[in-house]
C-alpha angles and dihedrals in degrees: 000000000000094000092054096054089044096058095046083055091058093048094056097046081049096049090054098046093060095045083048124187111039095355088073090071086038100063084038087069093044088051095051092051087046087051084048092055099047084058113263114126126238139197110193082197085061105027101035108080099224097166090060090043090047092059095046099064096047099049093048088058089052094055101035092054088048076047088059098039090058091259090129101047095056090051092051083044094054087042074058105042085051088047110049088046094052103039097154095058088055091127092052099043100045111071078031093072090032084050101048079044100060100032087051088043097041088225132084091224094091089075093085099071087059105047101075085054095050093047085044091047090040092047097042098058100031098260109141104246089218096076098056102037092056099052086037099054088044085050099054082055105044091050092057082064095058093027106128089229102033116131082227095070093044100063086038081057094052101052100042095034091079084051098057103278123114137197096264092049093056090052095053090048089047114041092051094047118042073045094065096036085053095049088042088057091046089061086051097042083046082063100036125111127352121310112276095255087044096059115092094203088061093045090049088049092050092042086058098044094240093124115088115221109194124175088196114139139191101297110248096197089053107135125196123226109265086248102050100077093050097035088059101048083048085057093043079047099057087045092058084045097055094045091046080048094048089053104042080054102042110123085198087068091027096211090146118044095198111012111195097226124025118229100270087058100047085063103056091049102046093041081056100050088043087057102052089047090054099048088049098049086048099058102219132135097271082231093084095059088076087052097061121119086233096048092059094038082057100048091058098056095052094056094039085063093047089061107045100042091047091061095034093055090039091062099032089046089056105045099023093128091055092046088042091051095053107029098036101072088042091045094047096042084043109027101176093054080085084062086051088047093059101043095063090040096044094069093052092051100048093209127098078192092051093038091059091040095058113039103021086075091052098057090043090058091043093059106252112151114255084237092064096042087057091043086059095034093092088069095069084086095073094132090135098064088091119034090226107082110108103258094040096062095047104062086049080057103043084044100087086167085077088221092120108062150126110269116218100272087053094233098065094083124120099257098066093058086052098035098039085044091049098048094042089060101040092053084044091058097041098065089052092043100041097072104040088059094033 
């Protein structure tokens, strides 16, 4: 039975891939009550992974209320202000700031706000808007896998933690290197395609008058809420906090012998009460905060997660010595064939926190090291394989050059040579750097 259930399970991933959004967790479900009543057995307390689910919804709020007390909005001004100044280095700074974005917010989705700047910077001064907005968009990915409040690491913490492994070691695996991954793919995107005024595409699209030219620049007269500056030193403030935290608890430094609240914890409790302080200094109706673009985005992917794993861990749980049996002697003779692994199922699964739920426990009960699970971890960001994850269409949309655009076989687009490039050499450089931190 264990194709069959294999294969419902990849009707499912697949269903839900096509409904996209919400529909992903969805079919999840459906697939979990098919897999029931094919006979394997289930316990939502076990399968379902709460703790990454728990962190999700806190740390939304929070940015979804610094969303609301113009927070957001100084952050994406400043990202303007570099940008514009620096025009030539569009391809460098670019998944810089996306990157900065995602790894402070703990979500990819911030990326939007930045994507009509970069097409207008990279327009205005000839630079083919191709080259920054696919580093950028990767960027924006990767840095969700190494982000200090991600629901991502998270997951990645509460598998290795019980190996050895603890919250503030996987941090110092993962921000260096996906970094480095990320400014390793830059220097490929800034090679990557014709120059702008070479591309006839390009030249078809200006002949006709669909490409925009607009002079605008950072607006100097641009003036913050009242509430954003302090709002976001508050939300800079609770990360410190959750890293000091972090460290005071770490039973790898054994400063405290018997910390109150573990570091997962910690997090849910200090993005809630972030996120009070911040609704009250703002001054809003507290309403707004759950109409909020990131907040959406951030419900769906809870329950997106919800879903997926639900549906990974049912199946894995039930046949783990069979999958333990076949793919333990080849993962441990071949170790970064996991980080394969999780490139070509991330995309199916649309969550850097799924992703990591399903398949991180896995690799823990078949026997891989906790070192070369975080040195694959990075791959878990694959969300450029297929052009059809949120921020990755709309940057093909934003882009009226047409430079940056889905060749006929679907996968020959600009975002896979820079992706692909980043996350091989973050998880390169993983297993060289894991064990020297671990």
């Amino acid at each position: 039975m264990i194709w069959v259930h294999l294969l419902i399970l990849l009707i499912f991933v697949f269903l839900g891939s096509r409904l996209g959004g919400v529909g992903i967790g969805l079919a999840g479900g459906a697939g979990v009550l098919v897999l029931v009543a094919t006979g394997l057995h289930t316990d939502a307390a076990k399968d379902v992974p709460w703790s990454v689910i728990g962190i999700i919804i806190p740390v939304i709020c929070t940015i979804a209320a610094l969303q609301v007390a113009g927070g957001m909005d100084y952050l994406v001004h400043l990202t303007e202000v570099l940008l514009r100044r620096h025009p030539k280095q569009i391809t460098y700074l670019a998944p810089f700031v996306t990157f900065m974005l995602s790894l402070l917010c703990g979500t990819g989705h911030t990326a939007y706000s930045v994507i009509p700047v970069i097409v207008d910077v990279a327009k205005e001064h000839d630079v083919r808007p191709s080259r920054p907005l696919s580093i950028a968009v990767v960027a924006s990915q990767v840095a969700v896998a190494s982000s200090p409040i991600s629901a991502a690491t998270v997951a990645m913490t509460t598998v290795v933690e019980p190996m050895g492994i603890g919250y503030l070691q996987v941090l110092a695996v993962t921000i260096p290197t996906t970094f480095i991954g990320c400014a390793v793919g830059a220097i490929v995107a800034s090679r990557q395609g014709k120059e702008l005024k070479d591309d006839p595409i390009y030249q078809e699209r200006e002949a006709k008058g669909l490409v925009s030219h607009s002079a605008a620049a950072a607006a100097p007269d641009f003036k913050p809420a009242p509430s954003a500056i302090p709002s976001l030193l508050i939300f800079l403030a609770s990360l410190v906090v959750i890293v000091v935290w972090a460290t005071i608890s770490s039973k790898q430094l054994g400063i405290m012998s018997n910390p109150p609240i573990n570091s997962s914890s910690a997090i849910m409790v200090i993005m809630m009460t972030t996120a009070a302080i911040i609704c009250v200094l703002s001054r809003k109706p507290v309403s707004e905060v759950t109409t909020q673009s990131t907040f959406r985005a951030g419900m769906t992917a809870a329950i997106c997660i919800m879903g997926v794993a639900w549906l990974g861990t049912t199946f894995f749980n039930n046949y783990m010595s069979q999958i333990t049996t076949v793919g333990s002697s080849l993962l441990h003779q071949v170790p970064w064939l996991y980080a394969v692994i999780l490139y070509f199922c991330a995309p199916l699964l649309f969550s850097h926190a799924a992703t990591t739920a399903a398949f991180m426990p896995v690799a823990a009960k078949i026997g891989l090291t906790a070192t070369t699970m975080l040195a694959c971890y990075p791959a878990v960001a694959n969300y450029y394989l297929l052009p059809n994850y949120p921020t990755t269409v709309a940057a093909i949309e934003m882009d009226d050059t047409g430079s940056t655009r889905v060749g006929r076989f679907v996968l020959n687009h600009p975002f896979v040579i820079p992706g692909t490039v980043s996350i091989a050499v973050a998880v390169a450089l993983g297993f060289f750097w894991a064990p020297i931190v671990a």
